[in-house]
Each structure stands twice: as C-alpha cells, then as structure tokens.
N, C-alpha and C positions, 0 to 999 in steps of 0.2 A: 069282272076286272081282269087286266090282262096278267100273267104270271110274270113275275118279276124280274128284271137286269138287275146282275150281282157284279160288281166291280172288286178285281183282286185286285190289289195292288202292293207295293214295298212304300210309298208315301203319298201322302196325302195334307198340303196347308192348308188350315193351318197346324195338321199334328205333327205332321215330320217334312221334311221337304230337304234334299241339298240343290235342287236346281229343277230345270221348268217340268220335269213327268211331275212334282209333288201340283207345280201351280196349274196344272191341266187337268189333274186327278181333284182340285179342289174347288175348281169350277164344274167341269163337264157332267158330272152327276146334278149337280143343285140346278143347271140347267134345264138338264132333261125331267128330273123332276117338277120344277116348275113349268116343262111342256106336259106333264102326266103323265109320263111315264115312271111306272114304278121300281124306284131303284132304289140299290144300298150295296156298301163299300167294306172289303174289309180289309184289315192291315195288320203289321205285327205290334206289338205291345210292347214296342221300344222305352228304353227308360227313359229318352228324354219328350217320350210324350207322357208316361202315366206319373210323370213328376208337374207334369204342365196343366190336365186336364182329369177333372172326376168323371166316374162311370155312372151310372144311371142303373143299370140293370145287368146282370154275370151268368157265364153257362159254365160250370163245371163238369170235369170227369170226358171230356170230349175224347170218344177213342181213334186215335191215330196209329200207332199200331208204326212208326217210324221214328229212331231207330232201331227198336227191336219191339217185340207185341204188345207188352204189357204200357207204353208210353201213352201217355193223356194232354191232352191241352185243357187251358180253360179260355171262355172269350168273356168280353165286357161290352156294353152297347152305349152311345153315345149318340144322341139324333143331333146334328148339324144343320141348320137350315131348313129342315124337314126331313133330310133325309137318315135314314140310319146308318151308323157307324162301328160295323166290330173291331174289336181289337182281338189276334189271338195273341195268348201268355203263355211262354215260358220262359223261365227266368236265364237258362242256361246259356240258351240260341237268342233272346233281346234285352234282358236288361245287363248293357254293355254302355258304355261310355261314347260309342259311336253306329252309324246304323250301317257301314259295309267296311271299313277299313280304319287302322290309326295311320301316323307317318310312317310305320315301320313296314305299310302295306295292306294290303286286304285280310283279315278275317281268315286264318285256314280253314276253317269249317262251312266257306259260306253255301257252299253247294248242300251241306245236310242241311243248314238252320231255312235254306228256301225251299228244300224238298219237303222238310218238317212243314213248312208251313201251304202249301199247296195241298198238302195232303190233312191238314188242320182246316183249311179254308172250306174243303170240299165236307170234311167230318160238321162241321158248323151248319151247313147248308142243309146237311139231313138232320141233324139235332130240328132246326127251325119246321124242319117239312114243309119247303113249299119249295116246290121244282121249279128252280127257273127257267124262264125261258130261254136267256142268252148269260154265259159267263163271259165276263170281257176283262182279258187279261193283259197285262203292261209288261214288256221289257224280260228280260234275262229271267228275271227273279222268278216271273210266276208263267216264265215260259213251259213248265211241264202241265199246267193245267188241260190244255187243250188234250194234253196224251192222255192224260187219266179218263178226261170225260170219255175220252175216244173208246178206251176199253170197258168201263167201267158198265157203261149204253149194251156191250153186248151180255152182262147177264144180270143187272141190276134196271128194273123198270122204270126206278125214281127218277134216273136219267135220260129216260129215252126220246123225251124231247127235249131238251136241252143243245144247244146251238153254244158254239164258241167264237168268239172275235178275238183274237192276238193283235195288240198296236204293238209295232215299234216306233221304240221313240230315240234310238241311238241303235243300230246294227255294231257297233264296233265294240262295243262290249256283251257280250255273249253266252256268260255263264258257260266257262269250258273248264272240264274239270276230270283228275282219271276216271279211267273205263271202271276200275273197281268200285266206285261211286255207284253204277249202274245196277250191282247185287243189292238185292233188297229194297230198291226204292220205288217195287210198289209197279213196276211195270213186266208185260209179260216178257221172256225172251225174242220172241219176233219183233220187239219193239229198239233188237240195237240191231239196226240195218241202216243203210244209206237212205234209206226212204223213212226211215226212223228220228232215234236219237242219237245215233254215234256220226262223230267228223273225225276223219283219222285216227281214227282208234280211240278218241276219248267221247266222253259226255259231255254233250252241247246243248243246252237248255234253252237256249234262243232257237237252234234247231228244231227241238222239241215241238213249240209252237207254232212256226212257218211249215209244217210238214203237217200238222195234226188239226189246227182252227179250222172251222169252217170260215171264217174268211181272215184276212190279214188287212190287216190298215198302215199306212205310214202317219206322219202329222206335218206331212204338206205334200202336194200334187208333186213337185220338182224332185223329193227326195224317193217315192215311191219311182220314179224313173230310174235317177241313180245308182240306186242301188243294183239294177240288173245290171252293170257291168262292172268289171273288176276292180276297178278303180277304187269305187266304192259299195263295193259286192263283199268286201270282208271276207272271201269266202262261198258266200252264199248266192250271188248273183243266182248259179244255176238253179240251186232250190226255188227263186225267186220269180225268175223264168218260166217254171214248172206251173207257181201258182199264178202267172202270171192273168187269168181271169178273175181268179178271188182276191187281187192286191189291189189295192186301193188307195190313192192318198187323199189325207181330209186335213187342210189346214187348222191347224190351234188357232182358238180365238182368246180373246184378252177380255178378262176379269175387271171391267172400271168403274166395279164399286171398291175396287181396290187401288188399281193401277190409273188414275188421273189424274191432274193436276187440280182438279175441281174436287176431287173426294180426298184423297190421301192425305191421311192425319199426321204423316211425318213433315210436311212443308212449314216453313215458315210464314206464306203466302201465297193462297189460292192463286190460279189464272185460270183462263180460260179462251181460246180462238178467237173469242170477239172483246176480250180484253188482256192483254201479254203483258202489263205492267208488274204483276205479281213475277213472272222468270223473271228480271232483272232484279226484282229482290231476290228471289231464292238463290239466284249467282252470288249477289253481295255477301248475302249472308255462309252460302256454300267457301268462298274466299276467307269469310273471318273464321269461320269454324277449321277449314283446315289450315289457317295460319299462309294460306297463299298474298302473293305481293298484291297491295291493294291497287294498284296500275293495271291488273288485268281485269280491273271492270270493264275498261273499254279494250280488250284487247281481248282474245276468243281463248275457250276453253273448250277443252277435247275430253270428251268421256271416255272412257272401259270400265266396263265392270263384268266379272265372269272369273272361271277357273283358269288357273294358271299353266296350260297346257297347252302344247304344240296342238291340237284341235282346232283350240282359237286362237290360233295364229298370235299368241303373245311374243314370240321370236321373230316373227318379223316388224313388232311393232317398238320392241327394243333396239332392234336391228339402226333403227333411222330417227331413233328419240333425241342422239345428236343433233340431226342436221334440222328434225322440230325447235330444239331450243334456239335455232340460229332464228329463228321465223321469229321470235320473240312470242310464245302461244304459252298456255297455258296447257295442264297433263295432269289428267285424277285416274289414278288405276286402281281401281278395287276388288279385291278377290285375294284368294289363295290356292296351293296347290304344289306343281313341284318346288321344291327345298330352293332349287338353283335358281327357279323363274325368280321367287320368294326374295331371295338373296340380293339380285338382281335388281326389283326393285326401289330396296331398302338404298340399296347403293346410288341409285338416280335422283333420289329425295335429295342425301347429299352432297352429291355433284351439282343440281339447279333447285338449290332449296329457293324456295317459294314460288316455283314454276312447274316443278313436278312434286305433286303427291303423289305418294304411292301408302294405299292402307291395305296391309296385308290382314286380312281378313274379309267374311263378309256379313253384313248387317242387314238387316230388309229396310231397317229407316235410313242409313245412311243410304244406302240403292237409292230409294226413292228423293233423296236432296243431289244425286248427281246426277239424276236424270233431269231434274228440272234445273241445276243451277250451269252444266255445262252445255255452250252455244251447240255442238256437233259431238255425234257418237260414233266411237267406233267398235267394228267387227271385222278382223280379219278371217275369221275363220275359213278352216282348210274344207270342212265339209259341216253342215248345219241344217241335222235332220228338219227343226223347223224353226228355232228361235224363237224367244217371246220378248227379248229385252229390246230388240228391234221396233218392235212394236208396241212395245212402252215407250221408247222415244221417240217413236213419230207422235205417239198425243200428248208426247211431254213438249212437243215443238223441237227435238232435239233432232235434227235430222242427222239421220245414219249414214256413214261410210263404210261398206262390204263388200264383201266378196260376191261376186256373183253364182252362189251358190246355194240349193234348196231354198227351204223356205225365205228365205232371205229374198230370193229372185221372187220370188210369191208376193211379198211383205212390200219392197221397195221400185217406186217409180226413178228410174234412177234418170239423174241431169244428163243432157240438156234438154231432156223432153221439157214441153212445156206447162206438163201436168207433170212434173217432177218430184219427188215430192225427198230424196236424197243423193247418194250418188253411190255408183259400185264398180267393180273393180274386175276383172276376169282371170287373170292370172295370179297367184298366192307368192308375192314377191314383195318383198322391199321394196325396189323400186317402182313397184305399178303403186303400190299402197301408197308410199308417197306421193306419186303424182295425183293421185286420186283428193287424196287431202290438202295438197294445193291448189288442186283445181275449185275445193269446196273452201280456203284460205282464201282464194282471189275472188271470187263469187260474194265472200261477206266482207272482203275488202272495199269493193270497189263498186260492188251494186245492192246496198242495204232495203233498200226497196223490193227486190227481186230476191233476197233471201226471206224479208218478211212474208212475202207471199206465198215460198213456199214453205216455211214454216206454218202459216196457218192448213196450207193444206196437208199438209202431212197432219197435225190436230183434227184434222176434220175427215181422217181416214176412217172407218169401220172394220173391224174383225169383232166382231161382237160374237159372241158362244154362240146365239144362236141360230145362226148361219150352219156355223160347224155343225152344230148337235140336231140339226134337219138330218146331215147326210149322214150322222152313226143311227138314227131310227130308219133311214130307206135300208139301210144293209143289216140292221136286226130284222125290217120286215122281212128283205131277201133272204133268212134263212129260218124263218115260222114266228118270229114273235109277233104278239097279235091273232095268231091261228091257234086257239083253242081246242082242246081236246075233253070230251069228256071221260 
C-alpha cells in the first residue's frame, strides 16, 4: 500500500470553516480517499470544534519543543467519512472564542499559535510513524511546513521521502509577521534569505511555502496566472515567476451531497433541472422568512452572500443599490465583516424595507435558502482566487453576475454566448456592475424562455471533486508518491 498524503490544514467542514479553504478541505481529502488514495487531515483543536464533535481516540505528551523545549501538544482522532482526523490541543493558542481574529482585529500571537502548530502537526506525524509520502499544506497558516520538511530531510531519515505541495487559496493574506518571530521557530539561520522566509525584513509564512514545496498549486487555472504580475502578485509575483514550472492551477470542485438543490436539508422544497417548480417555492418562502414584499414573487431577486470586504466588491455594490431600488428588484446580502460595510447594510433594510435584506451575519442554512430562493447572484469581486458560491449557484439555477476574474472566469459561461450559462463584467466599477445587471434585468424581463434555458444550464454544469482530485494525484505522482522505497 502506498505511504500516505497527510493534509495540514487551519479548517476543515464540517469542524471549523469561515469560508471556502474550510469547504475544499472537506471535500478533497474524502475524495481522494474514496479514489484510494490514503489520506488523513490534521487541524487545530479549536473550541468551537471540541464543543461540537467527540474524539474517538488521543496522543498525549507530543514533543514540540515551541515556544521554548519543554512545550508538548496532545492530538485527538476523529475518522470522517473514512478518513482520519487529528486535532492538535492546546488550550492557550485554540481554545478561544474565535479561530484567527475578534472585531478588535487579529490574534496577536497568530504567528506563534501557527508556528506551534506546524511544528505539532509534523511531532504527530512521527508520534503515528508512518512517513508520508506527500504533505499538503494550505494557505498562510501552515505555510512553514514545506520549510521544516525541507530541512528536517537533511538529517532526519523519516523524512527523506517525503514530498510537499503548498495550495494557495488567497495570496493576499500572508502571514507577515516581525523578523524576531524568526528566533527560535525551529528553522536554521540560512533559512532568513530572500530565497527564504524573510520579505522586507519581516517573516512571511506564505513565503515560506512558495519558496520551499516541492510544488505549489492555486484553486483555479486563471488565478495561478494572476498572480505572476503585480497586480495581483501581493508582492510575490517574482517568487512566483521563479516557481513558475512547479505552479499550477487546479480548480475547486463543489461538494453536492451537500451544495444541491436536490440534497440540501436546509430547503423548504427540493428541485431539480428537469423539474424548477420547487425554486419558486423556495423564493416564496425565502420572501416570507425574510419579511420581504410579497409583490416580488413576480418580480427578481438579487443574491450576495460572502464577507463584507472590499475583496468582494461590497462597495461597489452599495455604490448603485439606489439606482437597483428604482428597477423595482429585490436585494438579500448576507455576510459579515467590516463594521462600516456591516453598518451600511443595516442602514439599506431601512431605507427600502421590504426590498432590501440585509442579515448581517452568516449561516450555512440561511446560504443555502438564498441561493435557491434568489432569481440571480451576485459577485463583484475585485480578485477571486477561485470561488465556490459561484458555483453553488449555477446548480442552484441561480445565475451569477461577476467579475471577470480567476476562477470566476473558470466557473462562468458568460452572456451572450449561447451556451451562456451567467453573465460577467471586466472592469471592478459601478458602473460596469450595473450595466452588467441590467443587462441580466432585461434578459428575465423580456425573454423568460431564454432565461429558463439558461438556468437549466447552468444546473447542469459539473465541477464535481473528481475532476479536481485527478489532477492533485498527477502532481503527488510528479514528485514520488506511489514510488516506494524499501
């Protein structure tokens, strides 16, 4: 049997999740395992998962040896679908009331409680004894894995076939943090160079891993472009550049035994492509629950749901919420984030009560009743390493309006093609965005026939995981998994 793919990660749904790395981490392993390949996941031992979910089996005394020598971890194991689940525990660095930040900001410490835990994740891995073949790390958090393996290979044997993959799943945040950070966490001093872990003088943890994996993935073809120029290079383009043979983009695929309108426990009424009559329930009923005017049965509703950030373009969609209300349309925005978006809002409910909802917060069952009960969704986003709610509402029939950016451009056949299947936008403006949305306003005005049809094709699009999780086993085969040693 082949030696194992170990999955770090900071979330994973359904234990912890604030957005799509947790719903990508909770698919793409149960995937690949149900292709055979042998895998298992580990995560931090957040409070708000070891209040949610019992353990099954515990490792005590795990030496970590960060922040100073004497420091231990313990893990918990949890099999998911078949696959296996660590948690590591300490109480100091995860049982908190949040998993990276409150309102008041991020976490001072987060740079130790992720170093603590990369460096836990890998003590776990020899506790278990069985070498794997590929670690495959996600994002900021457990971007120094790839460095440890790196060195660790030159005098410990238990690693020395062991292979790394680095996903990013957002370049703009990066785990930058001071250079003093850098004393004591476990790597050697050759390791703060520009070919390292230092960016201007500080420690960059996303660096870490783009410098050190043996290969780097994005979560879509478009964004792994991207990011080689400045634009949306964060910085990094040139490192990117560098790797630029080992970078690779693999688009997300969508989980629909979760995300369908045919599965999803949160609807009031199943549909399905060859039968839509259940979406006009779940609108009626989306209208009674949020107290919206019952007049806009027949009249279109506009989705958002997502964080409340300049990212996703929530400022330009405020921007022109006026001159929407004149259209006489309806407006659900669901999410949170900054205070002022937040505010904002609150403020539009009572300006055009019963045409615009805004629920500031987010829910996974309300998500899945606005996806199926609003006619069109929107995304402006400014950049969108790959998006997954895009792609929930194309098989929720809910066709998207966005930006013509990363996976987005992946994800969406945009009008007036005739295989259409939403519409999108190229410039991150107001006014394009609006024109964009009247142009899909006059479409289900005036030709309900030609919207029907592409709503059912958009339902009848595929990103199914197992597409994706072909192309992360070609690139664990490209660097030894499957090549056994004895």
């Amino acid at each position: 049997m082949s030696r194992p793919v170990f999955f770090v990660t900071s979330e994973m749904y359904p234990f912890c999740k604030t957005g799509g790395l947790g719903d990508v981490l909770g698919a793409l392993p149960v995937t690949l395992h149900k292709m055979g390949i042998p895998v298992a996941v580990i995560l931090p031992f957040y409070r708000l998962t070891m209040n949610r979910h019992k353990v099954h089996q515990s490792y005590f005394g795990l030496p970590v040896g960060y922040p100073w020598a004497p420091i231990t971890a313990d893990a918990h194991k949890i099999v998911y679908n078949g696959v296996p689940v660590y948690f590591i525990e300490r109480a100091e660095y995860f049982d908190r009331a949040a998993y990276y930040n409150t309102y008041k900001g991020d976490y001072f410490d987060n740079a130790e409680r992720f170093i603590f835990f990369c460096r836990a994740a890998l003590a776990l891995i020899r506790r278990l004894n069985n070498s794997p073949a590929v670690i495959h790390a996600h994002d900021w958090q457990t971007g120094m894995l790839p460095a440890y393996v790196h060195y660790y290979k030159q005098y410990d044997p238990f690693w020395q076939n062991t292979s790394t993959v680095f996903t990013v799943h957002n370049l703009a945040f990066q785990g930058r943090f001071s250079s003093r950070l850098f004393d004591g966490c476990g790597l050697p001093p050759d390791a703060w160079s520009m070919s390292g872990v230092e960016f201007f003088g500080d420690l960059n943890m996303m660096k870490a891993g783009l410098n050190y994996a043996s290969k780097v993935t994005t979560v879509s073809p478009s964004y792994s472009r991207e990011i080689l120029g400045p634009e949306f290079g964060y910085g990094m383009d040139g490192v990117l550049r560098e790797r630029g043979s080992d970078l690779h983009g693999i688009l997300n695929g969508v989980n629909y035994s979760i995300w369908s309108p045919e599965n999803s426990r949160y609807l009031p009424r199943h549909y399905s492509a060859d039968n839509l009559s259940g979406k006009k329930l779940c609108k009626d009923a989306l209208i009674a629950e949020l107290g919206m005017s019952p007049h806009l049965r027949n009249r279109p509703i506009f989705g958002f749901i997502g964080r409340l950030r300049e990212q996703k373009g929530i400022d330009i969609l405020y921007e022109i919420v006026p001159e929407l209300m004149k259209r006489d349309i309806g407006l659900v925005v669901l999410g949170e984030g900054d205070a002022g978006f937040e505010a904002a809002s609150m403020r539009f409910s009572q300006e055009y009560p019963g045409r615009y909802a805004g629920i500031v917060r987010y829910t996974e069952p309300l998500a899945h009743r606005v996806q199926a009960g609003s006619d069109s969704f929107l995304m402006p986003s400014r950049y969108e390493p790959c998006g997954l709610t895009q792609m929930y509402a194309l098989r929720y029939g809910t066709p998207p309006i966005a930006t013509s950016v990363g996976g987005l451009r992946d994800s969406i056949v945009p009008c007036p093609a005739d295989d259409c299947t939403g519409f999108t936008f190229d410039e991150c403006t107001g006014d394009a965005f609006l024109e964009a949305i009247l142009e899909a306003l006059t479409l289900w005005e005036n030709n309900p026939q030609r919207w029907k049809e592409m709503v059912i094709r958009a339902m009848n699009q595929d990103f199914s995981w197992e597409r994706s999780a072909q192309q992360y086993i070609d690139i664990y085969r490209s660097i030894g998994y499957g090549q056994e040693t004895l």
